[in-house]
PLY file of the C-alpha trace (Angstrom):
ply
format ascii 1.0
element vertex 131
property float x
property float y
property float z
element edge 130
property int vertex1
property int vertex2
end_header
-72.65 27.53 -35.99
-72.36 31.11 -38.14
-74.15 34.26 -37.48
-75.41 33.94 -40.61
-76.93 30.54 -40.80
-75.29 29.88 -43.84
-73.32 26.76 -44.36
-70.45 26.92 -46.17
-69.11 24.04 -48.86
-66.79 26.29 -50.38
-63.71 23.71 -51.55
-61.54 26.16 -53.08
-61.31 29.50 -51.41
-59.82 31.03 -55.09
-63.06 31.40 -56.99
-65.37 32.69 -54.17
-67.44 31.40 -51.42
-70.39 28.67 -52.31
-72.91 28.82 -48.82
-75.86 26.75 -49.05
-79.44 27.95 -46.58
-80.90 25.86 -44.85
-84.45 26.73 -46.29
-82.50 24.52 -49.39
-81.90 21.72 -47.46
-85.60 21.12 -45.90
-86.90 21.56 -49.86
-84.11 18.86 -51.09
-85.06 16.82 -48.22
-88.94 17.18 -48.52
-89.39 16.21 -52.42
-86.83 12.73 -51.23
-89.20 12.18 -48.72
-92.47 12.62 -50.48
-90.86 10.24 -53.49
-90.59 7.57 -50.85
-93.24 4.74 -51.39
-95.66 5.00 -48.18
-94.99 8.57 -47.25
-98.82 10.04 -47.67
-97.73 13.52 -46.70
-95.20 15.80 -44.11
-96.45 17.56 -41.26
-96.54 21.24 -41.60
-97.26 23.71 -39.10
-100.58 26.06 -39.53
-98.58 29.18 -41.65
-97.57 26.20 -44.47
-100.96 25.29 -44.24
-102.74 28.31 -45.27
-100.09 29.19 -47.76
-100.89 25.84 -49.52
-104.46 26.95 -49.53
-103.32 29.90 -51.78
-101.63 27.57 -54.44
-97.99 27.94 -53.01
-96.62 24.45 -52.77
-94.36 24.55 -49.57
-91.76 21.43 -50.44
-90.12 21.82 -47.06
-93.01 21.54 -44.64
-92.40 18.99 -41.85
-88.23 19.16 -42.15
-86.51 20.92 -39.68
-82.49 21.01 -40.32
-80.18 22.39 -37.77
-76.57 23.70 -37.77
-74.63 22.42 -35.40
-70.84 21.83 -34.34
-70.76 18.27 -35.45
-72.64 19.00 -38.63
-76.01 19.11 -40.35
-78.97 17.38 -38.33
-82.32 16.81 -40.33
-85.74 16.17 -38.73
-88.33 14.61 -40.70
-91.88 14.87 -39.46
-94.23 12.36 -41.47
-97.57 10.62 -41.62
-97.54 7.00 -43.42
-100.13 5.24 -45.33
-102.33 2.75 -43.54
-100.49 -1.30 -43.52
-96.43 -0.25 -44.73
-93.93 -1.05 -42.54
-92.74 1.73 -40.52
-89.20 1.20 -40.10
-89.23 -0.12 -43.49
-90.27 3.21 -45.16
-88.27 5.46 -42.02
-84.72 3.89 -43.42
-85.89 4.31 -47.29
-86.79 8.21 -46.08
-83.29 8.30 -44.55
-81.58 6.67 -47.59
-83.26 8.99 -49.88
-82.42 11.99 -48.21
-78.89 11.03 -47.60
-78.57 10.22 -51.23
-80.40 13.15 -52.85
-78.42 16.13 -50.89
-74.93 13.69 -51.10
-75.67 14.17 -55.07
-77.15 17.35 -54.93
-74.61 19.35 -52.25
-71.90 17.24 -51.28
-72.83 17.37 -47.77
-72.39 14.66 -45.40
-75.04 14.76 -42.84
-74.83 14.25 -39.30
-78.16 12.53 -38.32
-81.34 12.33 -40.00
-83.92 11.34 -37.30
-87.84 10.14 -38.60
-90.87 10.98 -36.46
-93.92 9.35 -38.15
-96.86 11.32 -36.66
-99.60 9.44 -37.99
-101.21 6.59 -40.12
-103.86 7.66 -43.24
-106.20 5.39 -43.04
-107.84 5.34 -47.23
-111.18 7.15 -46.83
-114.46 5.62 -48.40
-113.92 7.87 -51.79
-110.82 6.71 -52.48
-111.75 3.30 -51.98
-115.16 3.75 -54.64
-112.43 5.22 -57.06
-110.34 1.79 -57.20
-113.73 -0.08 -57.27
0 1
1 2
2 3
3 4
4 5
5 6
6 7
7 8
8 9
9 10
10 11
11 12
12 13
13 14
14 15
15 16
16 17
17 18
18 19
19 20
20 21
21 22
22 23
23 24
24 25
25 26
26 27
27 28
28 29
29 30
30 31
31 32
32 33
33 34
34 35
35 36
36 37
37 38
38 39
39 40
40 41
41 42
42 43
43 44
44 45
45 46
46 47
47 48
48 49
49 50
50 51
51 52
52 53
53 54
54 55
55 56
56 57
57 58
58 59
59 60
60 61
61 62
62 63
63 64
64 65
65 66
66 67
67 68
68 69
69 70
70 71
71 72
72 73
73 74
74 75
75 76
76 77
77 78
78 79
79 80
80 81
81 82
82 83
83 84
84 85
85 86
86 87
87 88
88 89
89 90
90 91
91 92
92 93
93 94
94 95
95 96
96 97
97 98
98 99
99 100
100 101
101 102
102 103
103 104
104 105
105 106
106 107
107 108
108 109
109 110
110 111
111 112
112 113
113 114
114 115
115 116
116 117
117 118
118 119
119 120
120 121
121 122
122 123
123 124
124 125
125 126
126 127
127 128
128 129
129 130
């Protein structure tokens, strides 16, 4: 799209440019999806991993937005909890994320594409905790 990977929502030229980075995108996109009922967490890759081992909460993990011609594409990479609907909680992520950067940035985006990647089963502990 731009050498820059910047995208640009500037509405009126007279006051200056307003260019929104993608890195801002994947973070407004990760806390909608991790508000969704069902979500238990995003995929990250093995750097977001060990930073979160460090105490550095990485919102974006498991979003991947692209710039393209016909506008803003989102990927959301996510594991469910264990006996929710999957297509149920996939248009809710979708919905949320279409919502919170509508509100948030004014942007209109192109696709926004769900990959659940697993199912979290509840482990015995958590299921002595409810007991």
């Amino acid at each position: 799209m731009s050498e820059n990977h910047l995208l640009n929502v500037s509405e009126d030229g007279r006051l200056g440019k307003v260019e929104i980075a993608p890195v801002v995108i994947e973070v407004i996109a990760g806390i909608a999806t991790n508000e969704v009922e069902g979500v238990s967490s995003t995929r990250g890759n093995f750097a977001t991993g060990v930073v979160e081992k460090f105490g550095k909460k990485s919102h974006g993990k498991g979003i991947k937005v692209e710039l393209t011609d016909i506008g803003v594409m989102i990927d959301v990479f996510v594991v469910l909890d264990y006996g929710k609907t999957i297509p149920t909680v996939a248009k809710k992520i979708q919905e949320n994320i279409r919502q919170a950067l509508k509100n948030m940035t004014a942007l209109e985006i192109e696709e926004i594409n769900v990959h659940v990647v697993g199912v979290r089963l509840e482990t015995k502990e958590e299921t002595n905790e409810e007991e």
